[in-house]
DSSP file (Angstrom, degrees, kcal/mol; ACC not computed):
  #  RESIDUE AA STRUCTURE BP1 BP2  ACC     N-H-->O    O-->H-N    N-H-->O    O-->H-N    TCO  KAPPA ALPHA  PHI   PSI    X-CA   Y-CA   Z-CA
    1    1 A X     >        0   0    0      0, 0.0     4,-1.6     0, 0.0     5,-0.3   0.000 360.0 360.0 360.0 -36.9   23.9    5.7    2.9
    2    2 A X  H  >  +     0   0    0      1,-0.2     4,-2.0     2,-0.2     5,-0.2   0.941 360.0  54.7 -33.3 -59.9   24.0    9.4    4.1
    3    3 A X  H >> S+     0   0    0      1,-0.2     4,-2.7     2,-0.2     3,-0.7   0.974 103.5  51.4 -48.6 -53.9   21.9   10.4    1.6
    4    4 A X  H 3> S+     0   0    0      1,-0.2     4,-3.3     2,-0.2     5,-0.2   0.826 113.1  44.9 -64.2  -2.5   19.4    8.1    2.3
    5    5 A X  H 3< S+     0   0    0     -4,-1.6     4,-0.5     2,-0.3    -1,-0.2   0.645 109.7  53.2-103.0  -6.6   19.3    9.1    6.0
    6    6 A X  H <X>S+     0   0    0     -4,-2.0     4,-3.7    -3,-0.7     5,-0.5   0.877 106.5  53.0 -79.3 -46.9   19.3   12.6    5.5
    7    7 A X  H  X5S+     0   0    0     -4,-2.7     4,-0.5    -5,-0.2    -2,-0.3   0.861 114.8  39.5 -55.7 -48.6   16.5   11.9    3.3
    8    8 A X  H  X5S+     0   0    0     -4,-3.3     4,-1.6     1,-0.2    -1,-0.2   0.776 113.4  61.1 -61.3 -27.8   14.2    9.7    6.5
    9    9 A X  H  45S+     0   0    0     -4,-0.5     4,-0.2    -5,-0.2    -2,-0.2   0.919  99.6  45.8 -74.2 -40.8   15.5   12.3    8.8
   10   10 A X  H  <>S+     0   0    0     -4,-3.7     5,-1.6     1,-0.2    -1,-0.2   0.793 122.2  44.9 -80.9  -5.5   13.7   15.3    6.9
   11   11 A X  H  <<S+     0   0    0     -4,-0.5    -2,-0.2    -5,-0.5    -1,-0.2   0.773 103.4  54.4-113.8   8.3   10.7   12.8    7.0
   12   12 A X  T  <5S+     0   0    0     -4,-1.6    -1,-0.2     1,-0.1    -3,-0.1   0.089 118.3  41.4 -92.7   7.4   11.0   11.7   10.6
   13   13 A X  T   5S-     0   0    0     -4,-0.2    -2,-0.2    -5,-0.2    -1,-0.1   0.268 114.4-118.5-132.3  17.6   10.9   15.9   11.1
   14   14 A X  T   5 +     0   0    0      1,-0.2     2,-0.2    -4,-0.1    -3,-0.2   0.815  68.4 141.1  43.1  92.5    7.7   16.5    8.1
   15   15 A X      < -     0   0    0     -5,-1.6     2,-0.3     0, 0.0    -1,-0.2  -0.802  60.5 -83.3-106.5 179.4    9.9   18.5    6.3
   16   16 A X        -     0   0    0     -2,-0.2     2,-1.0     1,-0.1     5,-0.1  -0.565  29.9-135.3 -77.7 130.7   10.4   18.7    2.5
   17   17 A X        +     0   0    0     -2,-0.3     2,-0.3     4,-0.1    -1,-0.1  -0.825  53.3 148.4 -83.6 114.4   12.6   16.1    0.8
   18   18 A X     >> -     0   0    0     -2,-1.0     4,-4.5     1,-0.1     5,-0.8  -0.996  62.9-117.4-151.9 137.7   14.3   18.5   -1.2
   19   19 A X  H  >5S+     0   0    0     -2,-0.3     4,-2.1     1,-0.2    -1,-0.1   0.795 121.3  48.1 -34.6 -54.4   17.8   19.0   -2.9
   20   20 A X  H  >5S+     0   0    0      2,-0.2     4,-1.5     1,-0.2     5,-0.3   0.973 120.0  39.0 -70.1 -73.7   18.4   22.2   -0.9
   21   21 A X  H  >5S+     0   0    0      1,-0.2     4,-2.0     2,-0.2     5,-0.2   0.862 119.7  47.7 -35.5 -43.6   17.2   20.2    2.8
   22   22 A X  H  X5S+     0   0    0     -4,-4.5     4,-2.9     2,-0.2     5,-0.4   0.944 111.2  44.7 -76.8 -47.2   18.9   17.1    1.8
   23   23 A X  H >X<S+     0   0    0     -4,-2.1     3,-2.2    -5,-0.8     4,-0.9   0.832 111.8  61.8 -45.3 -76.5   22.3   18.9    0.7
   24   24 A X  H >X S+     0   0    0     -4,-1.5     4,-2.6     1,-0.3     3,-2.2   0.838 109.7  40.8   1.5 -83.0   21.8   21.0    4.3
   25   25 A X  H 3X S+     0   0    0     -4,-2.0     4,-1.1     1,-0.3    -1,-0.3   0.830 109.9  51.1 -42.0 -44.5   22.0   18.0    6.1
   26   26 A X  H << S+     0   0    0     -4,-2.9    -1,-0.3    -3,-2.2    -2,-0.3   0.547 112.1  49.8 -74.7 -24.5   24.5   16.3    4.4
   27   27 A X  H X< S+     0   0    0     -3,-2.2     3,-1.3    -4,-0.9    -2,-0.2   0.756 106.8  57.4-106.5 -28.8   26.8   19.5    4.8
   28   28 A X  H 3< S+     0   0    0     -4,-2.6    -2,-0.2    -5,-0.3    -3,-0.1   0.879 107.9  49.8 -45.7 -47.2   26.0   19.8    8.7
   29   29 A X  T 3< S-     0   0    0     -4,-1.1    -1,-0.3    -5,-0.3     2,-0.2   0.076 123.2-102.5-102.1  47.5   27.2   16.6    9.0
   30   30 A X    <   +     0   0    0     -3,-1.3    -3,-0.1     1,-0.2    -1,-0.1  -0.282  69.0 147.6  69.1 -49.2   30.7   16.8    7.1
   31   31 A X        -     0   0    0     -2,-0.2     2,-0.5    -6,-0.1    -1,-0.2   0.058  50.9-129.2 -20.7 119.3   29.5   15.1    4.1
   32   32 A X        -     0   0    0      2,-0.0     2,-0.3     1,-0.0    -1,-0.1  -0.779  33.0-138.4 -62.0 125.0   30.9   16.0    0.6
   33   33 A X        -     0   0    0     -2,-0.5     2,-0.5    -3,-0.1   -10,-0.0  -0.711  13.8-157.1 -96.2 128.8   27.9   16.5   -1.1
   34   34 A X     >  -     0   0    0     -2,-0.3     4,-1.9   -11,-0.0     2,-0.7  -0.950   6.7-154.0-126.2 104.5   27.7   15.1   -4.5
   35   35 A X  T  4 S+     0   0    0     -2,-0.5     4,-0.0     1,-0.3    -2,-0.0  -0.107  91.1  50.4 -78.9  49.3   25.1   17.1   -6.3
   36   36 A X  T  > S+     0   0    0     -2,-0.7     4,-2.3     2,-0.1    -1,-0.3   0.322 107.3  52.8-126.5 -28.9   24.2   14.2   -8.8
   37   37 A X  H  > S+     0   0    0     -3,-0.4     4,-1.0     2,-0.2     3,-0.4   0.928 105.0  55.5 -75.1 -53.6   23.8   11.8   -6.1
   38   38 A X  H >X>S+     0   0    0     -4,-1.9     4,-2.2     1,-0.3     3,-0.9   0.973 118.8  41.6 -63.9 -67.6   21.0   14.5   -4.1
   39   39 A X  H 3>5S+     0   0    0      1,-0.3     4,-1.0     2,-0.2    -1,-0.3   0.709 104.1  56.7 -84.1  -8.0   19.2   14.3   -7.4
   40   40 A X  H 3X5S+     0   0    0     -4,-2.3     4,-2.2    -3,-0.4    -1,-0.3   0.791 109.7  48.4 -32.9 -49.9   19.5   11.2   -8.0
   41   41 A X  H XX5S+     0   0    0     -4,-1.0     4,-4.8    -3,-0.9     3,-0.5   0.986 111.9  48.1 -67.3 -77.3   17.8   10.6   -4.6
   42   42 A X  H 3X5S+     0   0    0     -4,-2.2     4,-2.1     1,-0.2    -1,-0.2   0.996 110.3  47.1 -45.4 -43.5   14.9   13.0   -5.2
   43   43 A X  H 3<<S+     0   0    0     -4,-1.0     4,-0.3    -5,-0.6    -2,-0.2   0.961 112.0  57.8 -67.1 -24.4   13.9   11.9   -8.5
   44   44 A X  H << S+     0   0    0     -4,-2.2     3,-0.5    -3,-0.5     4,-0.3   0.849 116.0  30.2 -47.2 -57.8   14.3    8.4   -6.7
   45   45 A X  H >< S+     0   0    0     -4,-4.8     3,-1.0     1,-0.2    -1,-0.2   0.678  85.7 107.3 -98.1   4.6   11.6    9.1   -3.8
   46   46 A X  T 3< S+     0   0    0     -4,-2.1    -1,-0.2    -5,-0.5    -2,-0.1   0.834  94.9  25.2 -40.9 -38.7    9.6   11.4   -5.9
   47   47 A X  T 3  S+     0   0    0     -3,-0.5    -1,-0.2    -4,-0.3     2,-0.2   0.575  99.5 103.9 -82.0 -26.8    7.0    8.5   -6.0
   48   48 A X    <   -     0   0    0     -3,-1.0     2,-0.9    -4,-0.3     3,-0.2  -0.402  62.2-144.1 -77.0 131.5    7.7    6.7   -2.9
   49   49 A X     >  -     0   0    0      1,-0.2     4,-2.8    -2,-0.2     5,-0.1  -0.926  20.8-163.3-103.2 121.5    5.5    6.9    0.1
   50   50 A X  H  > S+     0   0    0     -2,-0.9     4,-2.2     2,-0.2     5,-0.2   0.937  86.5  53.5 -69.9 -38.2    8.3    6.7    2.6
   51   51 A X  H  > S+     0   0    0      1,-0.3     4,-1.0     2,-0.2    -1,-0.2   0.804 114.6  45.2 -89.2 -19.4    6.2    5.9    5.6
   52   52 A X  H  > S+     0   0    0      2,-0.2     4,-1.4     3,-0.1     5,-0.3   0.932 110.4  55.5 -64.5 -46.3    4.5    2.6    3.3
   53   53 A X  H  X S+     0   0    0     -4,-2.8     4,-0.8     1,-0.2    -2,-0.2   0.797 115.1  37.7 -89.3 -24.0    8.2    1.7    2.1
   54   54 A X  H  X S+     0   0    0     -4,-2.2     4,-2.7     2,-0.2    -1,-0.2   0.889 113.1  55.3 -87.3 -35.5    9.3    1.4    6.1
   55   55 A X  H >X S+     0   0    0     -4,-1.0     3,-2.0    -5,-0.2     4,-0.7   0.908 115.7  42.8 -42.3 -99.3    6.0   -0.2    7.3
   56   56 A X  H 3X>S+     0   0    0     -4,-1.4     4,-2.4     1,-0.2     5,-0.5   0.602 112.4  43.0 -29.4 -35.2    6.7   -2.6    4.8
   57   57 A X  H 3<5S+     0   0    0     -4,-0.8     4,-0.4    -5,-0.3    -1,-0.2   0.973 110.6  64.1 -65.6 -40.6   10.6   -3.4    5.0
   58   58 A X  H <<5S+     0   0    0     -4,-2.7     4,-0.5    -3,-2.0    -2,-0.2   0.920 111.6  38.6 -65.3 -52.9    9.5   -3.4    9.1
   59   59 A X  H ><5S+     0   0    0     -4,-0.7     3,-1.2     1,-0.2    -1,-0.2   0.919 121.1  40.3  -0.4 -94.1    7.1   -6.7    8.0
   60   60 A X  T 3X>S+     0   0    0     -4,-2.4     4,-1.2     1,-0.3     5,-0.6   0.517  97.2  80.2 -65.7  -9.1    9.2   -8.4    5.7
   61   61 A X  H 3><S+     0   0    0     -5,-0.5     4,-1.8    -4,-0.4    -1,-0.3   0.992  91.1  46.9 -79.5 -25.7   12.3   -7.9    7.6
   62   62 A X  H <45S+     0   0    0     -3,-1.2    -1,-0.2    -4,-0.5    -2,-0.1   0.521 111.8  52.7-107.6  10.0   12.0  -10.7   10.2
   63   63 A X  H  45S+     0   0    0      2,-0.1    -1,-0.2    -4,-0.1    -2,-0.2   0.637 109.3  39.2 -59.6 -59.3   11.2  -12.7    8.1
   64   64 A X  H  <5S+     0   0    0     -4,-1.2    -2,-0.2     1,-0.2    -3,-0.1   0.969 115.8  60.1 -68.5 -57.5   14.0  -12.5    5.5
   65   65 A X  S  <<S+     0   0    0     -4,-1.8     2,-0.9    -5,-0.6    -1,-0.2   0.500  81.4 122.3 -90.0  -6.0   16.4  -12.1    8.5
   66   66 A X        -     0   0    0     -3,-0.2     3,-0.1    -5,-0.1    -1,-0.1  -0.697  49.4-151.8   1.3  32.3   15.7  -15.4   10.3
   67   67 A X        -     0   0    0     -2,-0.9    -2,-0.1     1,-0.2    -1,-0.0  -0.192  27.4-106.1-117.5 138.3   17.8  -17.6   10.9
   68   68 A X     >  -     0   0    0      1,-0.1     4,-1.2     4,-0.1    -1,-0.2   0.185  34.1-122.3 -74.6 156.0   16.7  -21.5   11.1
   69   69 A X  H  > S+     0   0    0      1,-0.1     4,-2.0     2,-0.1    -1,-0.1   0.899 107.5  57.1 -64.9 -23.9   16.7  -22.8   15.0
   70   70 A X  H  > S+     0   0    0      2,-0.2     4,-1.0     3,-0.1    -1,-0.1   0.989  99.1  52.8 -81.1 -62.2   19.0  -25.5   14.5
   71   71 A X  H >4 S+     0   0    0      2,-0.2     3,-4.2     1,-0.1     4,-0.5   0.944 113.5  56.4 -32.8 -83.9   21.9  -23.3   13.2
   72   72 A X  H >< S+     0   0    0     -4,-1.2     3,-2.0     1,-0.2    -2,-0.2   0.716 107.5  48.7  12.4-105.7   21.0  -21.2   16.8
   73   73 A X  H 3< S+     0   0    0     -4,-2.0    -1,-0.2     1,-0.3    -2,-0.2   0.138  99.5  51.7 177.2 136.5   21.4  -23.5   18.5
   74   74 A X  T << S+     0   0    0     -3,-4.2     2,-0.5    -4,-1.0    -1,-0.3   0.054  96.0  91.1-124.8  20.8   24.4  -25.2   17.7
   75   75 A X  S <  S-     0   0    0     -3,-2.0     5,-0.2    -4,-0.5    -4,-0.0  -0.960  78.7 -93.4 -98.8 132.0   26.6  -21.8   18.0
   76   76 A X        -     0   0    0     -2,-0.5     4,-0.4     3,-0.1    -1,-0.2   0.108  31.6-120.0  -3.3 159.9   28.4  -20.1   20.7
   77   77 A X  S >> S+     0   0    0      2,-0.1     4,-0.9     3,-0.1     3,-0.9   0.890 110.2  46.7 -61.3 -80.2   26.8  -17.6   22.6
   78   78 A X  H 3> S+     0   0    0      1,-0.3     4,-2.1     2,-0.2     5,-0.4   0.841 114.3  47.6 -32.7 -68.0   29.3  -14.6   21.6
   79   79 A X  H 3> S+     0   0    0      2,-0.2     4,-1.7     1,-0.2    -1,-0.3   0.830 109.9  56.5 -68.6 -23.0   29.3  -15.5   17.7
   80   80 A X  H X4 S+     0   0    0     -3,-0.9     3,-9.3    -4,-0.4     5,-0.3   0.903 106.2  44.2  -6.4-111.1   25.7  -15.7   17.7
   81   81 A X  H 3X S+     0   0    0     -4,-0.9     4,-1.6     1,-0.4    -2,-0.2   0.509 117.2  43.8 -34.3 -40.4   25.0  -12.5   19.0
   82   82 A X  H 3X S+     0   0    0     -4,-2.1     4,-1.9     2,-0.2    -1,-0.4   0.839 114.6  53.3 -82.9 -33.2   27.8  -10.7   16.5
   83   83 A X  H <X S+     0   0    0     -3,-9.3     4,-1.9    -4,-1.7    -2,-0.2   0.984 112.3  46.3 -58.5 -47.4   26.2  -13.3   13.5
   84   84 A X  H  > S+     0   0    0      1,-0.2     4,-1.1     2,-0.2    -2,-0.2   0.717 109.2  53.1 -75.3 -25.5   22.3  -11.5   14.7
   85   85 A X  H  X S+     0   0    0     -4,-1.6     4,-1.9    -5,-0.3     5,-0.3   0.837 114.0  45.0 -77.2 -26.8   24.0   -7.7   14.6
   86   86 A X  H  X S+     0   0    0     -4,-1.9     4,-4.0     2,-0.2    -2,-0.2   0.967 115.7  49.3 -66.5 -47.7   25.3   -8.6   10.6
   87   87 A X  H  X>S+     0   0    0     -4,-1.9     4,-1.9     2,-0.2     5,-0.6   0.900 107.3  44.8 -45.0 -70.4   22.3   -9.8    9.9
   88   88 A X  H  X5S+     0   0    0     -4,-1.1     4,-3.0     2,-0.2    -1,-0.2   0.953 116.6  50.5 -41.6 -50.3   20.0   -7.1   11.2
   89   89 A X  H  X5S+     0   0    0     -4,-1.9     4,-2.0     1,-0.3    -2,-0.2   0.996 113.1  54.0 -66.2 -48.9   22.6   -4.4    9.3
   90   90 A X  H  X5S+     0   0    0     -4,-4.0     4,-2.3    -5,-0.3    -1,-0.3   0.865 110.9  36.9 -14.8 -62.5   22.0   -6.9    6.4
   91   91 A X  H  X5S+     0   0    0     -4,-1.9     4,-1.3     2,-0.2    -1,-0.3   0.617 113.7  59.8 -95.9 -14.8   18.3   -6.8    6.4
   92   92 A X  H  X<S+     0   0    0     -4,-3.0     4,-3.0    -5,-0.6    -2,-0.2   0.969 109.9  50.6 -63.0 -55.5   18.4   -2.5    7.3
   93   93 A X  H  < S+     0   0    0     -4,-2.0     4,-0.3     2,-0.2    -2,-0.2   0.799 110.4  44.2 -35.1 -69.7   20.3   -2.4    4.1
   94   94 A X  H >X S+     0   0    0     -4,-2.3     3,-1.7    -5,-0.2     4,-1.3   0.939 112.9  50.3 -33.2 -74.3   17.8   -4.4    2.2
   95   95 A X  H >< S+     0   0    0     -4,-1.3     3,-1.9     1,-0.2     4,-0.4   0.929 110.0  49.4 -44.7 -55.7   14.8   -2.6    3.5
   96   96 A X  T 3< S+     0   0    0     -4,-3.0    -1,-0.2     1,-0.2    -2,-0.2   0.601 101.2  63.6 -84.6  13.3   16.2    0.5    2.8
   97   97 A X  T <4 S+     0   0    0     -3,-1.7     3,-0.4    -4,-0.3    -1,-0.2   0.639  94.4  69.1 -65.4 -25.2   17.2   -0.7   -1.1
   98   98 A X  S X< S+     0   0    0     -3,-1.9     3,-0.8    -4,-1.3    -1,-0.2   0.716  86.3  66.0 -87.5 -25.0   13.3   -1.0   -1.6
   99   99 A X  T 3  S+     0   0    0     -4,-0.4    -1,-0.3     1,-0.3     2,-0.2   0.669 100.1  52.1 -77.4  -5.1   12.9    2.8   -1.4
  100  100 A X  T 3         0   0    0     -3,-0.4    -1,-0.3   -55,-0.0    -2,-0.1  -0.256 360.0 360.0-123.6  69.0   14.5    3.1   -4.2
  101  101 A X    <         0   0    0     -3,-0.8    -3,-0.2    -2,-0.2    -2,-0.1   0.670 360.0 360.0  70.3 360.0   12.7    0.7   -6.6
């Protein structure tokens, strides 16, 4: 997951997604760098318009991540609320599976 957030991070700052930027990042922040993984990852967005592939996921995500009213509720407050934080990381997850194909 690193990778991919080093990788939105150099494109939430318009820099180049690039082996050299993404490794940089990744090594700032502790990260063992695994250089097959970094080029995996470029050759990956090479195509990708990043700021389409989050506009979409942002759509479709609250949608996929729903959950029916009845289910709602007929739960606790507390496990709610921990059910709607799984969920969300769920559907972050998802969305950000789509950048890569």
């Amino acid at each position: 997951m690193e990778y991919v957030y080093a990788a939105l991070l150099l494109n939430a700052t318009e820099k180049d997604i690039n082996e050299e930027n993404v490794t940089a990042i990744l090594s700032a922040a502790g990260v063992d760098v695994d250089d097959a993984r970094v080029k995996a990852l470029i050759a990956s967005l090479e195509d990708v318009d990043i700021e389409e592939a989050i506009a979409t996921a942002a759509v479709a995500a609250p949608v996929a991540g729903a959950a029916p009213v009845e289910e709602a509720a007929a739960e606790p407050e507390e496990e709610e609320e921990e059910e709607e934080e799984e969920e969300e990381a769920e559907v972050a997850a998802a969305g950000l599976g789509a950048l890569f194909g």
